[in-house]
C-alpha positions in Angstrom: -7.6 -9.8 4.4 -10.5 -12.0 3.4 -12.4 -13.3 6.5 -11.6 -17.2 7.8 -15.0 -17.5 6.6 -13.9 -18.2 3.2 -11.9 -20.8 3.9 -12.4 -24.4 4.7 -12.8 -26.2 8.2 -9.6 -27.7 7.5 -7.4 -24.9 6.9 -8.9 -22.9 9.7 -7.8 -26.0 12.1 -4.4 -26.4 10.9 -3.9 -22.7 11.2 -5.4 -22.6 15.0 -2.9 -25.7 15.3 0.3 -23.7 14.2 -0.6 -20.7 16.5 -1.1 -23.0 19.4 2.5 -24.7 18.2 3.9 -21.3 18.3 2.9 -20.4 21.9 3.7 -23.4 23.3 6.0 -25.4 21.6 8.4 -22.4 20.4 7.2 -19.9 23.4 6.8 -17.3 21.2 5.5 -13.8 22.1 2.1 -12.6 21.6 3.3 -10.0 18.6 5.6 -12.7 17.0 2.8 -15.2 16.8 0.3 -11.9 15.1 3.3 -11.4 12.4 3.7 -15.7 11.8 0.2 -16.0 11.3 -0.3 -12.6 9.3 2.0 -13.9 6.9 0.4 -17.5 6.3 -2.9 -15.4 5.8 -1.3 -13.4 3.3 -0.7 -16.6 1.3 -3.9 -18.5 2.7 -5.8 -15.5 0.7 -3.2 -15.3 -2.6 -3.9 -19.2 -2.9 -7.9 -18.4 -2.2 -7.8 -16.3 -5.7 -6.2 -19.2 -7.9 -8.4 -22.1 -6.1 -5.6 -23.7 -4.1 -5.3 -24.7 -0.5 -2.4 -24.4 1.6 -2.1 -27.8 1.9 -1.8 -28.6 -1.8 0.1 -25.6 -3.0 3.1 -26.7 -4.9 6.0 -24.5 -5.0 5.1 -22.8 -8.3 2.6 -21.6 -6.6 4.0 -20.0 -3.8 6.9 -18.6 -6.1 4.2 -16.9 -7.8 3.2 -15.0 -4.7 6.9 -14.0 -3.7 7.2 -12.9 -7.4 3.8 -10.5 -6.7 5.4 -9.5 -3.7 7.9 -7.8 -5.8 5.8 -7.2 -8.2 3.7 -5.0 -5.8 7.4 -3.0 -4.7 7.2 -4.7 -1.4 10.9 -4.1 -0.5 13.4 -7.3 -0.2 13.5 -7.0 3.6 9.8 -7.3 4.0 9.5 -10.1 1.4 12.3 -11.9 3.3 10.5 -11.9 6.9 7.2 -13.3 5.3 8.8 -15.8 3.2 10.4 -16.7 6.4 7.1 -17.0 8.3 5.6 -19.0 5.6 8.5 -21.2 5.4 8.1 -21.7 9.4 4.4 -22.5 9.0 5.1 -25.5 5.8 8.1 -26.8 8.2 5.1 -27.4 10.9 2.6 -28.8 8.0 5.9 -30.9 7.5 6.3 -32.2 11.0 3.0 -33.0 11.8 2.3 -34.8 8.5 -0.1 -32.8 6.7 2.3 -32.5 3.7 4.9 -34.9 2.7 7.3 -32.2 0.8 8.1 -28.7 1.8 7.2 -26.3 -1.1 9.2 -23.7 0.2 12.7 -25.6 0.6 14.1 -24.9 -2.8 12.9 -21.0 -2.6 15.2 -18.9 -2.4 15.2 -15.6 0.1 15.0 -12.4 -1.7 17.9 -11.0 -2.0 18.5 -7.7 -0.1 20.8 -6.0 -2.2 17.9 -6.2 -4.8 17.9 -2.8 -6.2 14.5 -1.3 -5.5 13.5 2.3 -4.5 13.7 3.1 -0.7 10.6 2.3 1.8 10.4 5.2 3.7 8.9 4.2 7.1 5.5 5.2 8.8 7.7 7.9 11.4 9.9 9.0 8.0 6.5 10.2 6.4 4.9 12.0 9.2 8.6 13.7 9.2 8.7 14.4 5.7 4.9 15.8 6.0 6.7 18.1 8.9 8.9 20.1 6.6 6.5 22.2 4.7 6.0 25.8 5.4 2.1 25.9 5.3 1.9 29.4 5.1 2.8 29.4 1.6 1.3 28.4 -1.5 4.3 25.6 -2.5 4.2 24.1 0.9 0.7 23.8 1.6 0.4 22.3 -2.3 3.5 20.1 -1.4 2.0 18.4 1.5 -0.7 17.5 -0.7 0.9 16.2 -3.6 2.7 14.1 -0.7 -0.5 13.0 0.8 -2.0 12.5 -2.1 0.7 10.1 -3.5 1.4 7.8 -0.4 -2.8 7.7 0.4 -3.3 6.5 -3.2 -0.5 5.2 -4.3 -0.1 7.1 -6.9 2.8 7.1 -9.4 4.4 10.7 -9.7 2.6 11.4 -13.3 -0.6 10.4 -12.1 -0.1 12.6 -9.4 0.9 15.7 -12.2 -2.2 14.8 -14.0 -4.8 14.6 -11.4 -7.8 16.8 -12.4 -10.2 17.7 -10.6 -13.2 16.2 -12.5 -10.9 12.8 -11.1 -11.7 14.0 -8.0 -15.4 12.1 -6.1 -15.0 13.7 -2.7 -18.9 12.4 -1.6 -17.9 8.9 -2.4 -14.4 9.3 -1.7 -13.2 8.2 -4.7 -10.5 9.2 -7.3 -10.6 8.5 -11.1 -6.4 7.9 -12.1 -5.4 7.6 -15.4 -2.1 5.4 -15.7 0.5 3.6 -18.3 -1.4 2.5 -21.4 -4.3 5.0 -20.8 -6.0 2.4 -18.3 -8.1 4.0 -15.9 -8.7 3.2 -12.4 -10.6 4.0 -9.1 -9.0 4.8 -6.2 -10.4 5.8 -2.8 -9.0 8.5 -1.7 -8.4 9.4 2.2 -9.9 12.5 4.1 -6.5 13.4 5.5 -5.4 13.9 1.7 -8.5 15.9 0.6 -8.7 17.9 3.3 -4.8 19.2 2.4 -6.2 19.4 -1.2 -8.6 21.4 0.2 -6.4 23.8 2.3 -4.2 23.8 -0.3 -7.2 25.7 -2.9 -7.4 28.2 -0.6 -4.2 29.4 -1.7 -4.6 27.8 -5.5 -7.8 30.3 -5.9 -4.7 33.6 -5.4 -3.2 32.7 -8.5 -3.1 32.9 -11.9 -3.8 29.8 -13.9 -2.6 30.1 -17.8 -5.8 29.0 -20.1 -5.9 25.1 -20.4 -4.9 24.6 -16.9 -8.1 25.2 -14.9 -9.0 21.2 -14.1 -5.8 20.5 -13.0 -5.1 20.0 -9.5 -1.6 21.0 -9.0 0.1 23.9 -10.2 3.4 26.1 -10.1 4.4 29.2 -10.3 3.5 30.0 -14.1 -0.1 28.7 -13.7 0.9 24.9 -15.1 1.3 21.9 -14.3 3.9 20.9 -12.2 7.0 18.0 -14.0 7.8 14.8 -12.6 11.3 15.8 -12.1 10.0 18.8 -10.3 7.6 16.4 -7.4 11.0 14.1 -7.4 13.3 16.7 -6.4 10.6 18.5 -3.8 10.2 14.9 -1.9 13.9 14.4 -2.4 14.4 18.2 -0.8 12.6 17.4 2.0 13.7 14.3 3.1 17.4 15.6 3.1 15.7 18.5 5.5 13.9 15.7 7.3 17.4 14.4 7.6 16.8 11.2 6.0 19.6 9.2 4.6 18.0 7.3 2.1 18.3 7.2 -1.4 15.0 8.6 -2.5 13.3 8.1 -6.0 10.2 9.4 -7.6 8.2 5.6 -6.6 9.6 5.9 -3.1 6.0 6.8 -1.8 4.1 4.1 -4.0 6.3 1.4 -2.5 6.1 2.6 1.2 2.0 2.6 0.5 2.2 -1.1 -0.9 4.7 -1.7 1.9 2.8 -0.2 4.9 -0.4 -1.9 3.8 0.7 -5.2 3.0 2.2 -5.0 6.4 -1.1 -4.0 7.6 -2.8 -6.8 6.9 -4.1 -5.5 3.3 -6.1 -8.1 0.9 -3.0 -8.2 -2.3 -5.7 -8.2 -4.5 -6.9 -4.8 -3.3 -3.4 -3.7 -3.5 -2.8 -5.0 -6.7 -6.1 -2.9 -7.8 -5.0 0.5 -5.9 -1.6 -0.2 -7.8 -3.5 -0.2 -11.1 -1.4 -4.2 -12.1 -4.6 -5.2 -13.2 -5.9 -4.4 -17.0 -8.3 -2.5 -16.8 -9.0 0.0 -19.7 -12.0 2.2 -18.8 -14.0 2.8 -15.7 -17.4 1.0 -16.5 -15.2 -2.3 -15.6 -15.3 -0.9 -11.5 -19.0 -1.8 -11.7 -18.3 -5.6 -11.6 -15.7 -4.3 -8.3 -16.5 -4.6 -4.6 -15.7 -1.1 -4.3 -16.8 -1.4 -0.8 -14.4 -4.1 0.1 -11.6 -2.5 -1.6 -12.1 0.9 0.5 -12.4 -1.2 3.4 -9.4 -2.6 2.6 -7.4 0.7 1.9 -9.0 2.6 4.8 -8.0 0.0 7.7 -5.1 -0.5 6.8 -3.4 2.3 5.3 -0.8 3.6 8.3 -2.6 7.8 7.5 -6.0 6.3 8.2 -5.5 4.1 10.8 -3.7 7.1 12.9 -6.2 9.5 12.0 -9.3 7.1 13.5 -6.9 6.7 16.4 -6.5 10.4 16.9 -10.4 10.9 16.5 -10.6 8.5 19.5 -8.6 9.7 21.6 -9.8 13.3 20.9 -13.5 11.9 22.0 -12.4 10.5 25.2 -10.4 13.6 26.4 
């Protein structure tokens, strides 16, 4: 999230006001009142990007940021809450007579029968990363394709395509070509390189058919690997997992938007890792915070933030 910094004076008040109303007036618990107020900031930062204030965003407005909610494949149950939060905070602008209309009373709550692909949850992903047999070649490449994917974002043919001339492991950096040809950067987390890396110990065994050298991931004939075939190895192993949801080959792109919009991630960065913006060739990154946007990806992203917790604890011991 951008810092309260970049905000005015009178949006920082009104927002210290709604988290005192919370504790006090609706005796609220500590974590409810974090989620409430991550939710306004959410929208507080959306409406920073188009020049508006909270106080003076219409209700076009905010529709737009529910609609790049789902844009972004947040699933319906997460847009719900935070549409509920934000409705809670323009019900208190409403009461205390900053606004005079509610801009959220005639939007609708998303619909949870929406059909998008499955989130799979923080605890569903370390259990799919479980199922692997690392001491093979397809499992240690498996777990990471599957790091790779939900670290990045990646959609499941950018993920076939990966070369590794894509690959900036110094900088931490990815180069992903997507839909259209439009090229992106993407930083890339150590927990997925270093399984990239584990997994070339076994990639340097085999046999790779002429052509084939740069790319990253490759079966059994020394080629890439099809979309189908990723789809039905993270569908495999989340049946093994014994995970009843219906899984589909974006399933680990949305729980990455998901888990880092939950998080607290800036949607501009995520709308940049997601690759919505149109960008046709890589020379346009220049004009891109690229360390605000790995910021933004490294704290927040559920694999990083778990990792840095490990390291912690590991120092303390």
């Amino acid at each position: 999230m951008e810092t309260s910094n970049n905000y005015t004076d009178t949006e920082n008040q009104i927002i210290k006001k709604f988290t005192s109303f919370l504790k006090f007036e609706r005796n609220l618990s500590a974590n409810s009142v974090s989620a409430y107020i991550s939710d306004v900031e959410k929208l507080q930062s959306f409406l920073y990007n188009q020049n508006v204030s909270l106080v003076t965003a219409g209700r076009e407005i905010v529709q737009q940021f529910i609609y790049q909610l789902h844009d972004l494949g947040i699933s319906p149950n997460s847009q719900a809450r935070i549409l509920s939060g934000i409705k809670s905070f323009y019900n208190f602008l409403r009461l205390d007579d900053y606004i005079s209309v509610n801009p959220t009373d005639l939007i609708d709550t998303p619909k949870i029968g929406r059909k998008l692909p499955e989130v799979l949850s923080i605890e569903e992903i370390d259990m799919v990363l479980r199922v692997p047999d690392l001491s093979t070649t397809e499992g240690q490449r498996n777990k990471a394709i599957i790091e790779t994917i939900y670290s990045c974002g990646l959609r499941v043919s950018e993920a076939v395509n990966l070369k590794f001339t894509d690959i900036y492991a110094d900088q931490g950096y990815i180069i992903v070509t997507g839909k259209g040809n439009k090229q992106r950067l993407i930083p890339i987390s150590d927990s997925a390189l270093n399984e990239i890396n584990k997994y070339m110990l076994f990639r340097n065994e085999q046999k790779i058919k002429k052509g084939y050298d740069n790319f990253v991931f490759i079966n059994r004939l020394g080629t890439t690997l099809s979309r189908i075939m990723i789809f039905n190895i993270i569908k495999d192993y989340c049946d093994k997992a014994g995970i009843k949801k219906t899984i589909s080959p974006h399933t680990l792109r949305h729980s990455f938007a998901t888990h880092l919009l939950e998080g607290g991630a800036n949607l501009r960065a995520i709308q940049m890792m997601l690759g919505h913006e149109k960008i046709t060739t890589t020379e346009i990154y220049t004009h891109i915070d690229r360390t605000f946007i790995k910021n933004e990806i490294f704290s927040h992203h559920p694999r990083n933030k778990r990792r840095e917790g490990d390291e912690e604890k590991q120092l303390t011991q």
